[in-house]
C-alpha positions as CSV (number, residue, x, y, z in Angstrom):
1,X,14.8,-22.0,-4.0
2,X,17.9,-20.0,-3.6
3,X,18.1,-17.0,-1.0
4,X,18.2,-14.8,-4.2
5,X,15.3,-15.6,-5.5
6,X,13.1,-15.6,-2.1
7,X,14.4,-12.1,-1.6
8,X,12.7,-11.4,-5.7
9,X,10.0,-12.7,-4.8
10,X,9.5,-10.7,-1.7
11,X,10.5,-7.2,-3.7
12,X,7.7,-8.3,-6.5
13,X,5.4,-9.1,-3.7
14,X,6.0,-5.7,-2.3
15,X,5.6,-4.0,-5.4
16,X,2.0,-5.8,-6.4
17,X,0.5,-5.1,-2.9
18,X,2.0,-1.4,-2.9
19,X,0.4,-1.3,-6.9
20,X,-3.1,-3.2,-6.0
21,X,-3.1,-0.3,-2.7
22,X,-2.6,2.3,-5.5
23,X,-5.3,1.1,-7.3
24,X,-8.0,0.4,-5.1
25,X,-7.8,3.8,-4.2
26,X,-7.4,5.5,-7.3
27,X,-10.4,4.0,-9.1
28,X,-13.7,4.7,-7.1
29,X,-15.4,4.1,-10.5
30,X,-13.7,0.5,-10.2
31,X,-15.2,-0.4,-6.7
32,X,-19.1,0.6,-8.0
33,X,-18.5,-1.2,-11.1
34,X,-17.3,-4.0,-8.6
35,X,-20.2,-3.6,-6.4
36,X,-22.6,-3.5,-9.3
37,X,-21.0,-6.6,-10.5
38,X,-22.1,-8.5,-7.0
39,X,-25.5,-7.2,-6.7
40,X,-25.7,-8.7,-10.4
41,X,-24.6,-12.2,-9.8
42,X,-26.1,-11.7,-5.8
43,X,-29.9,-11.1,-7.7
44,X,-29.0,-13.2,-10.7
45,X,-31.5,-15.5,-9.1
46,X,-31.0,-19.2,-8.6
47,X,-32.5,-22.6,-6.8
48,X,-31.0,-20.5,-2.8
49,X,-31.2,-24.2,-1.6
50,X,-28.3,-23.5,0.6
51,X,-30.0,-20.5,2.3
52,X,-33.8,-22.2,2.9
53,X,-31.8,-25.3,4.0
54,X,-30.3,-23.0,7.2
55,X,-33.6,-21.4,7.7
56,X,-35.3,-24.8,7.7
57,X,-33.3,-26.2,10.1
58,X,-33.2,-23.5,12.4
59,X,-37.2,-23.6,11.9
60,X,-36.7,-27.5,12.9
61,X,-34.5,-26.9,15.7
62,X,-37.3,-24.6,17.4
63,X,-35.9,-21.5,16.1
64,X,-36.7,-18.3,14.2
65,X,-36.0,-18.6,10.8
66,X,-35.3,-15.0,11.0
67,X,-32.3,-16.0,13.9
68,X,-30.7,-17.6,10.8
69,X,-31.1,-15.0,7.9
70,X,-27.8,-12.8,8.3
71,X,-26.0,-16.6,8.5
72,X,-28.2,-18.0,5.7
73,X,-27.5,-14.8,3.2
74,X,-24.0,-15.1,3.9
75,X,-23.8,-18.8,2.9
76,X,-25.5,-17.6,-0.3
77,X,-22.8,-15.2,-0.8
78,X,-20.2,-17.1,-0.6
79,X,-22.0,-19.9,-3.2
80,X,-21.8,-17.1,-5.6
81,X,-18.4,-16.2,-5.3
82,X,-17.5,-19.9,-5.2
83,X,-19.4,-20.2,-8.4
84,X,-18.0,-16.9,-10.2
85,X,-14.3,-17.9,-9.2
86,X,-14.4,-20.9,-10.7
């Protein structure tokens, strides 16, 4: 890639992440549609093996399941996202 074109690309990169900024702040209407998009597809329902897996094992290990909960909803969370980016 020529010097030319790196310097392009860093203008256009400029430009999108100056835009998106714009954006994102713009839109508040955007970030509850956003956040009523994740609680959707968070509550959607679904097998949570991943999460009662961490639980269980904490349980095993002579733990409170309860120790595990934050980690175990966040492994949850990011099997959603996983699943809706693809």
């Amino acid at each position: 890639m020529t010097e030319n074109s790196m310097i392009k690309l860093n203008v256009y990169s400029e430009m999108i992440n100056e835009e998106l900024k714009k954006f994102a702040a713009e839109k508040p209407a955007l970030r509850e549609n956003i956040c009523e998009a994740m609680d959707y597809s968070l509550t959607a329902g679904g097998k949570r093996l991943r999460p009662i897996l961490m639980l269980e094992f904490c349980r095993m290990c002579g733990g409170s399941p309860l120790m595990a909960l934050s980690s175990a909803v966040a492994i949850e969370m990011v099997h959603t996202f996983s699943l809706i980016h693809d």
